[in-house]
N, C-alpha and C positions, 0 to 999 in steps of 0.2 A: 304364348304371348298374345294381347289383345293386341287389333287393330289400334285403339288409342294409344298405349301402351310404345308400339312399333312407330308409329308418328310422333310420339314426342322424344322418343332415342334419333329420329330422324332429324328432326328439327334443333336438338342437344348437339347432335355429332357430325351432323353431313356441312361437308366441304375444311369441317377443324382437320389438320395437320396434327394425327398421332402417332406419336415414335416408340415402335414396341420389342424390346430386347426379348429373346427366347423365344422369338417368332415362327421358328423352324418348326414347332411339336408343342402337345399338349395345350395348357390354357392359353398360353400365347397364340397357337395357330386359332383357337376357337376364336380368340379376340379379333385376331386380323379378317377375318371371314365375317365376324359379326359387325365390324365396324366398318367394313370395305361395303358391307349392303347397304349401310346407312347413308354415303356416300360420302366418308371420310377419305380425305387423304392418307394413304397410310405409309409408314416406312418399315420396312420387315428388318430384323437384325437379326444375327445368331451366325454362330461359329462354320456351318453345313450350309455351303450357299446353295447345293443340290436341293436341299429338303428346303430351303428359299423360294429357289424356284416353282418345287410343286406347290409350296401356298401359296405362291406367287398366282400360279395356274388356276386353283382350287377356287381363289379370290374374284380373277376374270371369269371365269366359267358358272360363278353366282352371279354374273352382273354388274361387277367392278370394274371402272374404265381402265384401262393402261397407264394413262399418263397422269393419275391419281395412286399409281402405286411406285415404290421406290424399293431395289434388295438394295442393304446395305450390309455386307460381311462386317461381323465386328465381335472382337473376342475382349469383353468386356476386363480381360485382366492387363489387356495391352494400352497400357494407358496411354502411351506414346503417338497412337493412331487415331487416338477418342479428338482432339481438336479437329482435323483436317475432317473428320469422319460428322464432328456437328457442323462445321461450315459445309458441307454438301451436302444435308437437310436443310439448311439456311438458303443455300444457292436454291436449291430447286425450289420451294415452297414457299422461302421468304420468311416464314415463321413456323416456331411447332408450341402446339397447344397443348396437350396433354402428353408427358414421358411417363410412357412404362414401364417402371423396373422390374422385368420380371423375370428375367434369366435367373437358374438356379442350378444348385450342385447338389446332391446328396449324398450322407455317408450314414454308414452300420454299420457298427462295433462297439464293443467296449471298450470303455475308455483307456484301459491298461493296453488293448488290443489297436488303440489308431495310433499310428506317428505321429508326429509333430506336423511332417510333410501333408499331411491331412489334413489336420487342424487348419493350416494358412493355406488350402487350396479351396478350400470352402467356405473361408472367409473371407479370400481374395475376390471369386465369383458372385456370393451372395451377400456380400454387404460391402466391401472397398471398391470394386465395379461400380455399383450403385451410383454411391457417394460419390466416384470421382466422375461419370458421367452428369449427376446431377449439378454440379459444382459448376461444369462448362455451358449445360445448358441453362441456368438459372439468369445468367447475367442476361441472354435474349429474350428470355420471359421479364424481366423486370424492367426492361427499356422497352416491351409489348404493355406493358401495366395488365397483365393476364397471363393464365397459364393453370395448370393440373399437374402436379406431378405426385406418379403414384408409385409405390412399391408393394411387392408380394411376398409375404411371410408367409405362416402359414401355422396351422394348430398345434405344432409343433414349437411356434415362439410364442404361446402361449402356456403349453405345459411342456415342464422338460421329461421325455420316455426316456427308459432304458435303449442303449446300440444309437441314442442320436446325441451325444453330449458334443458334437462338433458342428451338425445340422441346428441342432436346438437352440448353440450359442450363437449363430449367425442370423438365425430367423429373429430370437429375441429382440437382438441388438438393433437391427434393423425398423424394427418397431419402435424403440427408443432414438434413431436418428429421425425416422419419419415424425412423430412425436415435437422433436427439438426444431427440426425444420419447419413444421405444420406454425409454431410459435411465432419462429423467425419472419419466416416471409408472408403473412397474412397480411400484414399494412400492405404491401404491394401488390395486393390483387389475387395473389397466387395461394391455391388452393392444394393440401396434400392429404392424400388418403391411402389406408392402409389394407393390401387386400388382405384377408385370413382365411385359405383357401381351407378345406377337411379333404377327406378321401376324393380325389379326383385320378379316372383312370389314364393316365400319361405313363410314359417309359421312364418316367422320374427313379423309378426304382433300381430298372436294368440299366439305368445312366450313374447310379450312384457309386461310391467306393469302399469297399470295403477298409479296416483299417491298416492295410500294410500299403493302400492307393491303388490295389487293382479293382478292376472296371465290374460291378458284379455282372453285369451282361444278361441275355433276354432272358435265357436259361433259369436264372434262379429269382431275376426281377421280373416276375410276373403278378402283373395287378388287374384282380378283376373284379371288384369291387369300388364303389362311388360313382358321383357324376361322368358325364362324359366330359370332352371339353367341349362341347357343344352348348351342354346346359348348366356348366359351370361362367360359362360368355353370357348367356341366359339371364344370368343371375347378376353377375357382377355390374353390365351397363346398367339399371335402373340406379342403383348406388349411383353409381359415377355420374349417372347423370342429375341427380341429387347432390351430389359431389360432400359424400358423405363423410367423414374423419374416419371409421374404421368398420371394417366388418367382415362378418364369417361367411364362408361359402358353403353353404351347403349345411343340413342341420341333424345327421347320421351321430353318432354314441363318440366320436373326438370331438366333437365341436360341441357336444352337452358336456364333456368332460370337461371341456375347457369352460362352461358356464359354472360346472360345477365347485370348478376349482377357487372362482370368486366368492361363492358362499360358504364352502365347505373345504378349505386347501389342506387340512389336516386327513381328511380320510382321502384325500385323492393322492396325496404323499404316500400313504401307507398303502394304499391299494395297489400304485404303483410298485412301490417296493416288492410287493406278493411276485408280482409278474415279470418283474429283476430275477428274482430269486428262480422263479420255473424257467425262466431264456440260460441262465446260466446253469443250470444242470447239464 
């Protein structure tokens, strides 16, 4: 990253108030690390207040003040906790500028192969979390006459693969609320942008479910392939600080697929089918 580059992320982000779900791991921790140097307030969320705290840790030990940082436990399916959970971002900061929805679930299987119990556990995390988070914090962004709020999808809600028809329908969707949102709230200041991450190496895999809802675990979820989250944080603030409508992370053979699929959605159909066909042998 240029010196210029790093001074205008600074000048965009330092001392803004940003509230980041999935904070614990992967491109959430890079985000919290990346925005904490800017000298953002940041608010950490996720389910593992332990793994909180070490980016908690990870955040001061780059140079991040303490009382510019906030762990906030928060299991985005527990709707019930999400009010009291935005008034203590409110209490302490007063205001939050930019929400990021980035907590996520993953599953793989075949369709025949996932339950139902599936289906609404990975909808409930990566798209009705979302939604019912942003629902509570929108009204403090509109009576601020400013705001950012963003979501994380991912090339996957752009092309539907084989083993993700439960991943694929929450990602898509998602980008069609952000989309309906982005419409909504523009008279009032507030800006929404959609991340579309590609291969990024996170435990996303060994967090995901197979489809009877067990955990595949580190064992067979291993990813060693794509950005890091390092340089997938890298990538995304320039966007954001641009505060752009939507964009891909990273530019590796998913994320051309998914360009491909706007010019050509007939051979990337069929292509994919090929590759249905050899998973399922």
């Amino acid at each position: 990253m240029s010196v210029e580059q790093n001074q205008i992320e600074v000048e965009e982000f330092g001392n803004k108030v940003i509230w980041i779900t999935g904070a614990s791991s992967g491109i959430g921790e890079g985000l919290a690390l990346a925005f904490a140097r800017c000298g953002a307030k940041v608010v950490l969320s996720g389910r593992d207040k332990n793994q909180l705290n070490r980016v908690h840790g990870a955040c001061q030990a780059d140079g991040a003040v303490g009382k510019n940082l906030l762990i906030l436990p928060l299991d985005v399916t527990d709707y019930n906790s999400m009010p009291q959970t935005v008034e203590r971002v409110l209490s302490k900061f007063g205001r939050i500028d930019i929400l990021m929805n980035n907590a996520g679930l993953g599953a793989r299987a075949f369709c025949l192969e996932t339950s139902m119990e599936v289906y609404r556990r990975v909808m409930e995390v990566n798209l009705f979390g979302a939604i019912a988070l942003t629902k509570l914090v929108l009204p403090a962004m509109i009576k601020q006459g400013s705001g950012h709020i963003t979501v994380t999808s991912s090339v996957a809600g752009k092309v539907g693969v084989p083993l993700r028809t439960a991943y694929s329908a929450a990602k898509f969707a998602i980008i069609g609320f952000a989309d309906a949102l982005r419409a909504e709230t523009a008279h009032h200041g507030i800006k929404v942008s959609t991340i579309v991450p590609g291969l990024v190496r996170t435990n996303a895999v060994a967090t995901a479910l197979k489809g009877d809802g067990e955990v595949i675990g580190p064992e067979e979820g291993i990813m060693d392939e794509g950005l890091t989250m390092f340089e997938a944080a890298e990538i995304i603030l320039p966007h954001l600080a641009r505060q752009e409508d939507e964009f891909f992370v990273g530019d590796g053979q998913e994320v051309q697929m998914a360009i491909m699929k706007r010019k050509d959605p007939q051979a990337v159909f069929r292509g994919l089918e090929k590759i249905a066909a050899q998973q399922f042998k």
